[in-house]
ChimeraX commands (.cxc) that place a marker at each C-alpha (Angstrom):
marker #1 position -28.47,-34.65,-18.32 radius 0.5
marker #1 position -27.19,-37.91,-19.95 radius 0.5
marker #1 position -24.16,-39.54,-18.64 radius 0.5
marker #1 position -21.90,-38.40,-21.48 radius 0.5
marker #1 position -22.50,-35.15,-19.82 radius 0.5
marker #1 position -22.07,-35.69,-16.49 radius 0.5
marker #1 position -18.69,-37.48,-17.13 radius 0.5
marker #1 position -17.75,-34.19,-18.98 radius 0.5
marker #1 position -18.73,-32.22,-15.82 radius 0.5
marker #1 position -17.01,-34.34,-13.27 radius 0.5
marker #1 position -13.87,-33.94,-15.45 radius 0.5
marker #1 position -13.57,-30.32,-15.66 radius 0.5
marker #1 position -14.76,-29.81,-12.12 radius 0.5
marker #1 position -11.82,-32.39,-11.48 radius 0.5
marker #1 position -9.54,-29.94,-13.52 radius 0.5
marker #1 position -9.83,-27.00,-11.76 radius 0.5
marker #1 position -9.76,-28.41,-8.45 radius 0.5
marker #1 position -6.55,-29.40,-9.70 radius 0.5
marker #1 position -5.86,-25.88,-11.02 radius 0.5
marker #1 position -6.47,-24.64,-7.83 radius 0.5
marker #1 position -4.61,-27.07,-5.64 radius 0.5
marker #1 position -1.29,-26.69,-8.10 radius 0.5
marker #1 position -2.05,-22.70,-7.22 radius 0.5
marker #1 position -2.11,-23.03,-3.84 radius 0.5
marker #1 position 1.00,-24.92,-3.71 radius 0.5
marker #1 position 3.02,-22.17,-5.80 radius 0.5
marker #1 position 1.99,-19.30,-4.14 radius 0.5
marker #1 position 2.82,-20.82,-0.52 radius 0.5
marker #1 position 6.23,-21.81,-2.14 radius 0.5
marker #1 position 6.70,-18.46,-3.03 radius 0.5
marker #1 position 5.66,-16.97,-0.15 radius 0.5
marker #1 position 7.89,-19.58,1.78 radius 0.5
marker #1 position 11.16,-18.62,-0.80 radius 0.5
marker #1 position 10.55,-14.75,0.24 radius 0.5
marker #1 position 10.65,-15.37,4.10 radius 0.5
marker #1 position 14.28,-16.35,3.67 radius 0.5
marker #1 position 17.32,-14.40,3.51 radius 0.5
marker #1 position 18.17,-12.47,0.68 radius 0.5
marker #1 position 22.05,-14.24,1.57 radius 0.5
marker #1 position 22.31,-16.23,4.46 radius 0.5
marker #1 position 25.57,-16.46,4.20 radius 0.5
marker #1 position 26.38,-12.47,4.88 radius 0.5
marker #1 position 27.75,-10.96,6.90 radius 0.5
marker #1 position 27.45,-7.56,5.64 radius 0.5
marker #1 position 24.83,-5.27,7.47 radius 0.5
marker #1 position 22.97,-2.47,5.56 radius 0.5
marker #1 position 21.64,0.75,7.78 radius 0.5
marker #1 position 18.38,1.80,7.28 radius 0.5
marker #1 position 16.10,4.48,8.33 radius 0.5
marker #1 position 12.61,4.57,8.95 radius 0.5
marker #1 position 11.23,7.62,8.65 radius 0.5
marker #1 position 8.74,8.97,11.40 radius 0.5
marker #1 position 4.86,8.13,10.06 radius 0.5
marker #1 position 6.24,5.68,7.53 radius 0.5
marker #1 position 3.46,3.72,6.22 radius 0.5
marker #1 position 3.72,-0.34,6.35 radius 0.5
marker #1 position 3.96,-0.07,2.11 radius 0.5
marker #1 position 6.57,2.85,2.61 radius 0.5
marker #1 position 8.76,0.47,4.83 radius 0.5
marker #1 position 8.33,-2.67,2.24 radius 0.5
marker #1 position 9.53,-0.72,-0.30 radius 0.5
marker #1 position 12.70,0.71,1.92 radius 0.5
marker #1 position 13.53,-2.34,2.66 radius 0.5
marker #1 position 13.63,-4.03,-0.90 radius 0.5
marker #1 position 15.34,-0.76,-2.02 radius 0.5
marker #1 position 17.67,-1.84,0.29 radius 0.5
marker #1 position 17.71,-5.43,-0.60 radius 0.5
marker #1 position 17.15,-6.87,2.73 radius 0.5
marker #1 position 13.65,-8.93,1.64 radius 0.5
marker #1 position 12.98,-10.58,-1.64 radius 0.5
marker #1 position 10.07,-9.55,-2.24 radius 0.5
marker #1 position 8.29,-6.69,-1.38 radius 0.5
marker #1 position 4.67,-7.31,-1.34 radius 0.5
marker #1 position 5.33,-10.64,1.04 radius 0.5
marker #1 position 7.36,-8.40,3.71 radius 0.5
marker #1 position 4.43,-5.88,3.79 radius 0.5
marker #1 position 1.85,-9.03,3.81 radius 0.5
marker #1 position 3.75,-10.35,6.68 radius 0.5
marker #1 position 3.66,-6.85,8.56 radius 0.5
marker #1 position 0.51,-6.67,8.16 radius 0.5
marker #1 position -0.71,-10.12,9.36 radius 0.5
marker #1 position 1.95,-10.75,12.16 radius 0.5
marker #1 position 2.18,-7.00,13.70 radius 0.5
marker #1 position 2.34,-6.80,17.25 radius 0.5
marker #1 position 3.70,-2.76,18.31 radius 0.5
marker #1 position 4.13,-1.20,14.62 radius 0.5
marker #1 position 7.41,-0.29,13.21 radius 0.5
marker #1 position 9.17,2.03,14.41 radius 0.5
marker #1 position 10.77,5.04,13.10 radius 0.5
marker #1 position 14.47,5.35,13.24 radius 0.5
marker #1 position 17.95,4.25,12.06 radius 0.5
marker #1 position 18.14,0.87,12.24 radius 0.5
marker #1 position 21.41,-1.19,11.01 radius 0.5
marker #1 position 20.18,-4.78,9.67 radius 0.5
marker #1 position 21.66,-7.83,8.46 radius 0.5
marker #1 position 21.55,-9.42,4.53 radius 0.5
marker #1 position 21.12,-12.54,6.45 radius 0.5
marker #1 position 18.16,-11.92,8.47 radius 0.5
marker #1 position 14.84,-13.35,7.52 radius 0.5
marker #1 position 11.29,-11.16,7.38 radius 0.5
marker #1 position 10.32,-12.76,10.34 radius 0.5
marker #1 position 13.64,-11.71,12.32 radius 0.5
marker #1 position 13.78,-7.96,10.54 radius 0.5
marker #1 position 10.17,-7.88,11.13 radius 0.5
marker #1 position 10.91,-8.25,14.84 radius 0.5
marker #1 position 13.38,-5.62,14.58 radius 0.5
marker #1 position 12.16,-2.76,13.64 radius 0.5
marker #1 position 9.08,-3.48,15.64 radius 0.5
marker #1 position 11.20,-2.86,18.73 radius 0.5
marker #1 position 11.94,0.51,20.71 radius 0.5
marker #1 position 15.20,-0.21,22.04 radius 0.5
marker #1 position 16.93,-1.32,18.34 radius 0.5
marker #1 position 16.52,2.00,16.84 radius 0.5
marker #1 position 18.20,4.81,17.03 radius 0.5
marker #1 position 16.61,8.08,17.18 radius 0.5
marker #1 position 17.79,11.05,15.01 radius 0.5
marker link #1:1,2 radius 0.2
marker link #1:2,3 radius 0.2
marker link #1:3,4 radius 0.2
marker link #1:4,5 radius 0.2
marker link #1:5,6 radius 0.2
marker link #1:6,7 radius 0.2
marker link #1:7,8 radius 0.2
marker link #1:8,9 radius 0.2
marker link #1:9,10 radius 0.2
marker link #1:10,11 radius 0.2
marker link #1:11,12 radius 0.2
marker link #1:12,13 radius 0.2
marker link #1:13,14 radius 0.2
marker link #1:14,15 radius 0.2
marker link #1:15,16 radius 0.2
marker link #1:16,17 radius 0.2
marker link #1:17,18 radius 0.2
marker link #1:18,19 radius 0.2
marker link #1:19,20 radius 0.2
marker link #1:20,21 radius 0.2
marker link #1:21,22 radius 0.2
marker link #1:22,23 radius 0.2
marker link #1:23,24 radius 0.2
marker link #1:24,25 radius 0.2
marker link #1:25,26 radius 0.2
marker link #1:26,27 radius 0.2
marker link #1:27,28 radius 0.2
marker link #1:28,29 radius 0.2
marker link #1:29,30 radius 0.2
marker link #1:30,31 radius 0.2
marker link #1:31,32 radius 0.2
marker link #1:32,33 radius 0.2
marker link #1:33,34 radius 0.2
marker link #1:34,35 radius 0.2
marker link #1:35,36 radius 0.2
marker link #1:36,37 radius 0.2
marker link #1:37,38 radius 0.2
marker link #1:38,39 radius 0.2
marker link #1:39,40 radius 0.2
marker link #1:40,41 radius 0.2
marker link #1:41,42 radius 0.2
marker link #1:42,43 radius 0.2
marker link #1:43,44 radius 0.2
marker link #1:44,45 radius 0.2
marker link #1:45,46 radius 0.2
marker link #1:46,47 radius 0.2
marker link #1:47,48 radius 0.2
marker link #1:48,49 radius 0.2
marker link #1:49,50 radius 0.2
marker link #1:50,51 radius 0.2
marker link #1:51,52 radius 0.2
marker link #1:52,53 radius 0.2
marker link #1:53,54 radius 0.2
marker link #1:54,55 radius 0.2
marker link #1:55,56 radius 0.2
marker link #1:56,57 radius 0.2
marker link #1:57,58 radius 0.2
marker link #1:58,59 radius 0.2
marker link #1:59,60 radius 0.2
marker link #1:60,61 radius 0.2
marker link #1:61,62 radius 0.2
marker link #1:62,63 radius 0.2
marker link #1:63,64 radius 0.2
marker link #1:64,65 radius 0.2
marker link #1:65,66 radius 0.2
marker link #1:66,67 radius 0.2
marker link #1:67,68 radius 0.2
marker link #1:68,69 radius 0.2
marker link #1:69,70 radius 0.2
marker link #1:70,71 radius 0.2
marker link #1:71,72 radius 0.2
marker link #1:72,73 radius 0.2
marker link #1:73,74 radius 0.2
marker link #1:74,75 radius 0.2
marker link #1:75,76 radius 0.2
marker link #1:76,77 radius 0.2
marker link #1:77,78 radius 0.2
marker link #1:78,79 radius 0.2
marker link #1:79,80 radius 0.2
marker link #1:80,81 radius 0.2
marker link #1:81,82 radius 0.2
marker link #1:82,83 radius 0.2
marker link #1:83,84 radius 0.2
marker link #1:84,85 radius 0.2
marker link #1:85,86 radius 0.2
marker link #1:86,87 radius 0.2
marker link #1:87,88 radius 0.2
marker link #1:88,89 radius 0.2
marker link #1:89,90 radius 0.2
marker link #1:90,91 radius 0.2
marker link #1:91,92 radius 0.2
marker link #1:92,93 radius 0.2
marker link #1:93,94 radius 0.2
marker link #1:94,95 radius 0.2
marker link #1:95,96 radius 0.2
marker link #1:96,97 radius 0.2
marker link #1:97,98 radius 0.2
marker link #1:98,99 radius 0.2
marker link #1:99,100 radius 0.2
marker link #1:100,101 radius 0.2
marker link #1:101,102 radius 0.2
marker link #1:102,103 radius 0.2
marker link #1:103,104 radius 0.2
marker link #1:104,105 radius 0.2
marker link #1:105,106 radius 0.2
marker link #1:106,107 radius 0.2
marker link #1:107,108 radius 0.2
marker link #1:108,109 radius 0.2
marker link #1:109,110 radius 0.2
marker link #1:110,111 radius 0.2
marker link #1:111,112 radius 0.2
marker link #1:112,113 radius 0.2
marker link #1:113,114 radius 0.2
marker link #1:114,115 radius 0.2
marker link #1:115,116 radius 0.2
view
């Protein structure tokens, strides 16, 4: 390999480590934008039920139906890498202004739903 070449090689090797770093940093943006409140400056609350056997992927979509996360596959994404009891089924009433981490949290717990 001559050293035209191998200044070719370090360049596009270069380039897509770039590529990938400039990825990397989107995504986490975006995954950083979705963890926020739809409108954190709402006071309006939105009930919701969970119905019994509801899959993780059944409760993302409910809840973006609902427009309490912005995006649906980051609230399932977060379910399913920070769950600690499941979520629970029931009728749960939730705030616009909650993030995924706090909704998360609440419809993980017994005592905030109400059973039908």
């Amino acid at each position: 390999m001559n050293n035209d070449q191998l200044k070719r090689q370090n360049r596009l090797v270069i380039f897509l480590i770039g590529i990938i770093v400039v990825a990397g940093l989107a995504i986490h943006q975006y995954f950083n934008y979705s963890l926020k409140p739809v409108d954190p400056s709402s006071r309006q609350r939105v009930t919701v039920v969970i119905p019994a056997g509801a899959t993780d992927h059944r409760v993302a979509k409910i809840m973006k139906e609902h427009h309490l996360v912005r995006s649906q596959f980051v609230f399932y994404y977060y379910l399913q890498t920070h769950k600690t009891h499941g979520v629970k089924a029931g009728k749960f009433r939730l705030a616009r202004s909650a993030t995924v981490p706090e909704l998360a949290g609440v419809l993980q717990q017994n005592r905030a739903a109400e059973k039908r």
